[in-house]
Each structure stands twice: as C-alpha cells, then as structure tokens.
C-alpha positions as CSV (number, residue, x, y, z in Angstrom):
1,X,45.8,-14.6,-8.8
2,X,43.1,-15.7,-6.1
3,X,43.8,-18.8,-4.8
4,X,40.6,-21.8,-5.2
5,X,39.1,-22.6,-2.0
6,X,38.1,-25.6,-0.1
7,X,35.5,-27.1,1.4
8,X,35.9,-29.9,3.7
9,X,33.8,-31.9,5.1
10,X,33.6,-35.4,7.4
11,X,30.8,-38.2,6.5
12,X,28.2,-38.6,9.6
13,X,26.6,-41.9,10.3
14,X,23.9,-41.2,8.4
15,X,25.3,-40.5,5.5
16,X,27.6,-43.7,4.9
17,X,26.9,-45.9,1.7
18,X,25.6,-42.8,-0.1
19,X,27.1,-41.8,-3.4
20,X,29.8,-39.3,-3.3
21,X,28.1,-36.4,-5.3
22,X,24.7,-36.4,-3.4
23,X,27.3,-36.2,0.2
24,X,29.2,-33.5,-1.8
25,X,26.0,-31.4,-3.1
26,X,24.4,-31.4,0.4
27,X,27.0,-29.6,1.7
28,X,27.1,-26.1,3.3
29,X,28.2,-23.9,0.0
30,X,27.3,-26.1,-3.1
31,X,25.2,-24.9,-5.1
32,X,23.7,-28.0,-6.7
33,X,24.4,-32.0,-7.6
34,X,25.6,-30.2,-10.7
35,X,28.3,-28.7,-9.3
36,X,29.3,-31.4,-7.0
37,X,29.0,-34.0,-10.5
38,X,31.5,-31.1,-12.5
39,X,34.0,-30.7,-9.3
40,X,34.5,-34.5,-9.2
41,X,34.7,-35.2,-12.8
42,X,37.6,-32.3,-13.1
43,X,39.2,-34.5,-10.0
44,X,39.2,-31.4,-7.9
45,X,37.6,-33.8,-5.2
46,X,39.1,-36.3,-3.2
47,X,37.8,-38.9,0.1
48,X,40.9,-39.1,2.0
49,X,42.9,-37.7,0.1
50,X,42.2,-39.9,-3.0
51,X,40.3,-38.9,-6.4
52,X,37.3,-41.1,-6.4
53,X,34.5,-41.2,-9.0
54,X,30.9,-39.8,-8.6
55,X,29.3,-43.1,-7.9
56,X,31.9,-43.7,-5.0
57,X,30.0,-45.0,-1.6
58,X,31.0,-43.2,1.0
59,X,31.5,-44.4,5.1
60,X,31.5,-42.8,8.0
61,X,34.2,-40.4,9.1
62,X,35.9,-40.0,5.5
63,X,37.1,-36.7,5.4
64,X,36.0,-35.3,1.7
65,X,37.5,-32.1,0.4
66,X,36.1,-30.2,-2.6
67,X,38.8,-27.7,-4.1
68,X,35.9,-24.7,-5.3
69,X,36.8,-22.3,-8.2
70,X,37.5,-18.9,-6.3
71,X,35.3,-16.3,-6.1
72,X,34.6,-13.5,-8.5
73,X,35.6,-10.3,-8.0
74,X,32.2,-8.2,-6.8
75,X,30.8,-6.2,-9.6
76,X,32.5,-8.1,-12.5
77,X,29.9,-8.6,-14.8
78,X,29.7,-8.2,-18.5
79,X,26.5,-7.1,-20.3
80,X,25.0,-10.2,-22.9
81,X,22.8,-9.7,-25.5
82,X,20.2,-12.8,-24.7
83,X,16.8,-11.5,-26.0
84,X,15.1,-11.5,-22.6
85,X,11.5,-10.3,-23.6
86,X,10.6,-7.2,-21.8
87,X,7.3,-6.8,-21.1
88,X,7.3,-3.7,-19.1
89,X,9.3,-0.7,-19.0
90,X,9.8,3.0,-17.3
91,X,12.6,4.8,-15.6
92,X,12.4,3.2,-12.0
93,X,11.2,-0.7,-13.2
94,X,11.3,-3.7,-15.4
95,X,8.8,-6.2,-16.1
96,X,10.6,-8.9,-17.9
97,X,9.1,-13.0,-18.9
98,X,12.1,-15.2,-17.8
99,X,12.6,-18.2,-20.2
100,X,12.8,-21.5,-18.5
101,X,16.3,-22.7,-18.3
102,X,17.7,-19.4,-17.5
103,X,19.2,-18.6,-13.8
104,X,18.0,-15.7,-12.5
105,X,21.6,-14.3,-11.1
106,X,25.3,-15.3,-10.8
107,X,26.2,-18.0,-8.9
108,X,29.0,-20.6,-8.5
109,X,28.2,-22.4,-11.4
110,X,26.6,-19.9,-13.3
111,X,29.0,-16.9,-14.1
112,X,27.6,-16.3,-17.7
113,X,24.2,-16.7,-19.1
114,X,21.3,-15.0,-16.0
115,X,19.0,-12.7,-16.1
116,X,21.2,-10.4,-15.1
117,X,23.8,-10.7,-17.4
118,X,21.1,-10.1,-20.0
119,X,19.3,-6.6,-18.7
120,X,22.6,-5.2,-17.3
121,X,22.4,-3.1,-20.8
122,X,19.4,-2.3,-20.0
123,X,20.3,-0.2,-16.5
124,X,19.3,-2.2,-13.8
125,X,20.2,-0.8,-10.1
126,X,19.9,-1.4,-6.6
127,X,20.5,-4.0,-3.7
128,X,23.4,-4.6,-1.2
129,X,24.7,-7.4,-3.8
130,X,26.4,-6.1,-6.8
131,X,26.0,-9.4,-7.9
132,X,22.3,-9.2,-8.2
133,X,21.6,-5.3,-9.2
134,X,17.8,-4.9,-9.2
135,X,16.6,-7.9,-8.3
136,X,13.5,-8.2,-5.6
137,X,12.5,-11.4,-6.5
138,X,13.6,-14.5,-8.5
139,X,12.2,-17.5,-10.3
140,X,14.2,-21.0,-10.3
141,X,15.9,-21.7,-13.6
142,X,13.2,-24.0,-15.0
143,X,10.5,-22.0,-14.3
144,X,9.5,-19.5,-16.8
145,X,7.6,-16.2,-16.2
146,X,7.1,-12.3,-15.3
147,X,9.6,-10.8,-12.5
148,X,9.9,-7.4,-11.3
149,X,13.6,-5.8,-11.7
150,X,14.5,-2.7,-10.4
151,X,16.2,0.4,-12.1
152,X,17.2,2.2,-9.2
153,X,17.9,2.3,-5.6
154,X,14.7,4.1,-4.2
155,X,12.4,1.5,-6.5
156,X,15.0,-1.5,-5.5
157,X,13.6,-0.6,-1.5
158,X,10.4,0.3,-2.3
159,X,9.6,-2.9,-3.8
160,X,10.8,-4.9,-1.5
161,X,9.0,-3.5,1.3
162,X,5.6,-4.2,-1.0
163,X,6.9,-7.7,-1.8
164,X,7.4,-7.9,2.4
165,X,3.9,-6.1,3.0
166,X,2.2,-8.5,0.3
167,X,1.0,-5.8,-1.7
168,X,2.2,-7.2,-4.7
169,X,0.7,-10.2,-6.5
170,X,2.0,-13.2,-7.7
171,X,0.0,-15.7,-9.6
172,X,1.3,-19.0,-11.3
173,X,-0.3,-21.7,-13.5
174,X,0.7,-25.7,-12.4
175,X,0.1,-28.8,-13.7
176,X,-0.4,-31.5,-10.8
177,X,-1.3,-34.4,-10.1
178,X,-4.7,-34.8,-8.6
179,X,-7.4,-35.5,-7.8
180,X,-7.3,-31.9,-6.5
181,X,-9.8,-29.7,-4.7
182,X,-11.6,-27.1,-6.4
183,X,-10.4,-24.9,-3.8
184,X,-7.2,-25.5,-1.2
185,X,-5.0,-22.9,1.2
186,X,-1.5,-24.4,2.5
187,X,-0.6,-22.6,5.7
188,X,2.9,-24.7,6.2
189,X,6.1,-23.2,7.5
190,X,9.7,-23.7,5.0
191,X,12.7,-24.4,5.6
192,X,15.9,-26.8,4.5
193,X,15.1,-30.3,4.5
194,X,16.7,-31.8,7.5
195,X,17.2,-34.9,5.5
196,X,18.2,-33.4,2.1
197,X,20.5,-30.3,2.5
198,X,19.6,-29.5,-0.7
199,X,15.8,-29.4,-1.0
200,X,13.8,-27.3,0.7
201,X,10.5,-28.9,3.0
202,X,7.9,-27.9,5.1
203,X,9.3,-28.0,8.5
204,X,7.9,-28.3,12.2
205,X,10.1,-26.1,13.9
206,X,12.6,-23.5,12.6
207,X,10.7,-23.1,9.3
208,X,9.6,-19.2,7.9
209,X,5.8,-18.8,7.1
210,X,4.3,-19.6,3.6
211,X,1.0,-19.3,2.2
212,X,-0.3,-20.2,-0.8
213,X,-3.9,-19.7,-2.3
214,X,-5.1,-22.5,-4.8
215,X,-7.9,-22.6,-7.3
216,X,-8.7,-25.4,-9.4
217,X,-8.9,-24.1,-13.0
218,X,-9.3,-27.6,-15.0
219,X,-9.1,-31.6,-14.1
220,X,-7.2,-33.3,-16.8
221,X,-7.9,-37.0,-16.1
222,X,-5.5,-37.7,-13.4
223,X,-3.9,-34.1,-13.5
224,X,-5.4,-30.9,-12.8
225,X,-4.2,-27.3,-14.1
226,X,-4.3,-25.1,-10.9
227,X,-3.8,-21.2,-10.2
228,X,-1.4,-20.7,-7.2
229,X,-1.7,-17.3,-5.7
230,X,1.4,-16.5,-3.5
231,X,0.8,-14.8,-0.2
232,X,4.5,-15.3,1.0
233,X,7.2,-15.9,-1.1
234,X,10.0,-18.6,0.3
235,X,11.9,-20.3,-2.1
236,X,10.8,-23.2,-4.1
237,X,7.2,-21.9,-2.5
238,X,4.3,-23.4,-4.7
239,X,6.5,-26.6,-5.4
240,X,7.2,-27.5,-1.6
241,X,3.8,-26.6,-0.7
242,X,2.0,-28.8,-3.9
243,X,4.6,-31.6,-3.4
244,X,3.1,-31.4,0.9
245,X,-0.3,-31.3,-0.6
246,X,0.3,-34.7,-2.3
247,X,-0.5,-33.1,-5.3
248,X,3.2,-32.2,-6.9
249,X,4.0,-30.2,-9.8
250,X,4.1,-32.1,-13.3
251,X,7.7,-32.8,-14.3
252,X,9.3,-31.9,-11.1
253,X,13.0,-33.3,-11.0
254,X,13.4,-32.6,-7.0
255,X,9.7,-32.5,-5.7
256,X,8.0,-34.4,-8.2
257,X,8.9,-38.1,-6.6
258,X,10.4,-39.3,-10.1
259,X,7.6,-39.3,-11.7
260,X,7.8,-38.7,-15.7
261,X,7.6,-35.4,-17.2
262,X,6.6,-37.3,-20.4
263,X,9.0,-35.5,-23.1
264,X,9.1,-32.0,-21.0
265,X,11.9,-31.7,-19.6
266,X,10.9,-29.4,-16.4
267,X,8.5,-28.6,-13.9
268,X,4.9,-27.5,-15.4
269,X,5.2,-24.1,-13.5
270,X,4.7,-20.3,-15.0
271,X,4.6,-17.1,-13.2
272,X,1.5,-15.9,-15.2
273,X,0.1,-13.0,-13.5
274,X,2.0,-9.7,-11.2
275,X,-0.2,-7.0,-10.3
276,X,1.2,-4.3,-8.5
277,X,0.7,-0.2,-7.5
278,X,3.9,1.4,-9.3
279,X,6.5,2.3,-6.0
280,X,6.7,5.4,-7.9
281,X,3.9,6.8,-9.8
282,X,1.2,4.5,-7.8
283,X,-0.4,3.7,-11.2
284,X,-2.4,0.1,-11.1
285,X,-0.1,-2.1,-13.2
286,X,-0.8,-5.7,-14.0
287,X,0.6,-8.0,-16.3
288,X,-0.3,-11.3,-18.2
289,X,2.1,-14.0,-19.9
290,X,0.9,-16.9,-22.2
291,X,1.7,-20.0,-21.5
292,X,4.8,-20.7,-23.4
293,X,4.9,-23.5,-26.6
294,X,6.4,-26.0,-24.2
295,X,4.1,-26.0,-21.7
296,X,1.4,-25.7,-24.4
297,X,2.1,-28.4,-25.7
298,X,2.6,-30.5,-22.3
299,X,-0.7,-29.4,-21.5
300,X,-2.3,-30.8,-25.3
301,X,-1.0,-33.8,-24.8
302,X,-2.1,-34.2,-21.5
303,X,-5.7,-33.6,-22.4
304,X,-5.2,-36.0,-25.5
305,X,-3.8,-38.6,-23.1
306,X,-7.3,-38.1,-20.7
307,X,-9.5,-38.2,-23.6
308,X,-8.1,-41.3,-24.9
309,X,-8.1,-43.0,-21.6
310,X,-11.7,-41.6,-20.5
C-alpha cells in the first residue's frame, strides 16, 4: 500500500497570528482552504507536533506538518454517468456546457465527480496527463459553461496550438459591480499573489500576459451585465482582471471582496460563446449557451432590486 505523504512547512514572520488552515492552504501542494479545513479536522495536521484545531493562531517558526492522502495511481479512473449536457459532437471533439459546481479534472480533493469522470464513456483522448484525457481548457468549479474536449491525440495538439495562437474564441457573460464603461480592455500581466498563495493577482514582475476585451451589455442599478472576450487565457482570467478593474464579479467568494452574492451561492460567470475552425474538417463552428436558471434568476432579481430602488 502507498504510504500518505507529508508536507512540512515553517511559519515566516509574516504569517504569525494567522489561522492555521489559511497558513496550511497557502502552501506549495494544497489544493484549496478546503482541503487544508478536511486535513485538520481528520487530525492529520499537527504545529509542533501537536493536533491543533482550524482556528489555531499560528507564530513564527512553528514547524506545521500536513500528512496528505497518497497519490493515485496514473490512469485510475472510472467512467460516471453524471448527465453532462453535450452540446457538440464528432469523431475528433466535444463541445460540452459544464454545470457550476463541477471540477473540471481530478485533483487531490476531487477523485470522483469532474468532467472527466463524466465523458470518459464518452471516449475522450489526448494530453501528457492521463489524469486529464482531452482536456485543452478548463473552467473553475463554480463557473458554468461550453469547453472544448478532445477525442484524440492529433485534435488534443491541434487545439491547443489554436487555443495558444488565439484562434479560438472565448466569450463569457458577468455580473459586476459598476459603474462600468461601455467599453474597457485590461492589458495586466497574472500570476500568484505574492501575499495570498492561493489567489491569483495581477502582478508587476514575473506575471504571464492576459488580455481581456469588455463590452457593456446592460447597467443594472449599481451592477452592470458585461461580455468578456478572452484574448489569453490564464487562470481565474476575467475574475482577476474584473476584480483589478474595481469592478468584480457578482458573488465572488475569493475576488469579490466579501461582498454578498445575495442567495446565489457563486460567482455570476458563464462561458457563453466558443467559436472556432474545426482542427480537423476546418468547418466554422460556433456555439451558444443560455444562461442557466440560477443565474437567471440572480439576474431578475437584480433588476427587480434596481427598479425598486430607482
């Protein structure tokens, strides 16, 4: 049987009298405050050497070590019939609407229940990763929308070369908070936040380029609804770029600055729109997906809540 691992790290400076699970989460190898929160609750972490709860306060130079379940064997996954609409489909692609709340691969944390787990029935090929077969592209858990998947190895390349070349578009709907622009470009580098390990920010040095094209669509009171176009694509993208902006995304739990989601439970963020060449035939392709009933009605009671104050 493979052994757990550990991870071990010592509290810095700047880090004393923060709680235990934020310490533990921004660590090299977690995969969210999630995972730190489940790893402490099972006791599998311990500040020198002694089970402490979540809340603990750490100081400077305790030596924390996380005992992490061991890793998967590569290629051990299991079909699962989870109803993943499928929007589009040939021999060499996919074209599939992601639900919110659904992880786009494995991960520690997340061995059951992706996207992948849910097309593998399907036949979906390609990538160095056997953990991720097919997949070019992905969308965070709670936002909902189309994604490319790959059947093959030849379409698995091709497409990313195009999604590299920016010859495929990307196009999501947000709700923000405004006032915002009728038109706005951010041209800001990404990278991990220097401060939070776990976010991602728009950096001054060391940071990859991002671009992202956005329109005004409709201004909701003190919201707008906006159309991001993606010329890059980093991750956490439109969120990190909106949230520099000082206009962030509706509902946001990391970028959105606490503010309340009002019932919603996520981020106001849909991949709407992909429009594409196929990497095979070189037929146009282009896809649309509705706004789905959550964000539907988020967006009804939005404009209730601007009619009733205007």
């Amino acid at each position: 049987m493979t052994e757990p691992r550990v991870l071990r790290l010592e509290v810095g400076p700047p880090d004393a009298g923060r709680r235990l699970d934020a310490v533990l989460a921004a660590a090299e190898g977690m995969e969210s405050r999630a995972e730190a929160q489940r790893l402490i609750e099972a006791g599998e972490v311990t500040v020198n050497g002694t089970v402490r709860p979540k809340r603990h306060a750490v100081a400077a130079g305790d030596v924390v070590e996380a005992r992490l379940p061991p890793d998967r064997p590569p290629g051990d996954l299991r079909p699962e019939d989870l109803g993943v609409p499928v929007v589009f489909a040939d021999d060499h692609l996919l074209v599939v609407d992601k639900p919110a709340g659904m992880v786009t691969h494995p991960s520690r944390g997340h061995s059951t229940g992706t996207l992948v787990h849910g097309l593998l029935a399907g036949g979906i090929a390609g990538g160095d990763d056997p953990e991720r077969p097919g997949i070019v592209h992905r969308l965070d858990r709670d936002t909902s929308g189309l994604m490319l998947v790959a059947r093959d190895e030849r379409t698995h390349r091709r497409l990313g070369r195009m999604m590299r070349d920016r010859q495929v578009g990307r196009r999501y709907l947000a709700l923000v908070h405004g006032p915002f622009p009728p038109a706005l470009t951010v041209d800001r580098p990404i990278g991990r936040d220097p401060r939070r390990r776990t976010r991602q920010a728009v950096v001054p040095t060391g940071g990859r380029e991002a671009v992202t094209h956005f329109r005004r669509i409709e201004e909701i009171g003190d919201l707008a609804l906006v159309e991001a176009r993606l010329e890059t694509g980093r991750t956490h993208q439109v969120r990190v770029h909106l949230e520099s902006a000082g206009h962030p995304v509706f509902g946001d739990p990391v970028y959105g600055r606490g503010r309340p989601d009002h019932g919603l439970g996520r981020q106001f963020l849909h991949a709407y729109r992909l429009d594409l060449d196929h990497p095979v035939t070189e037929e146009r392709l282009a896809f649309e997906s509705p706004l789905p009933d959550d964000l539907q009605q988020a967006l009804a009671a939005a404009r209730a809540r601007a009619g009733a104050a205007g």
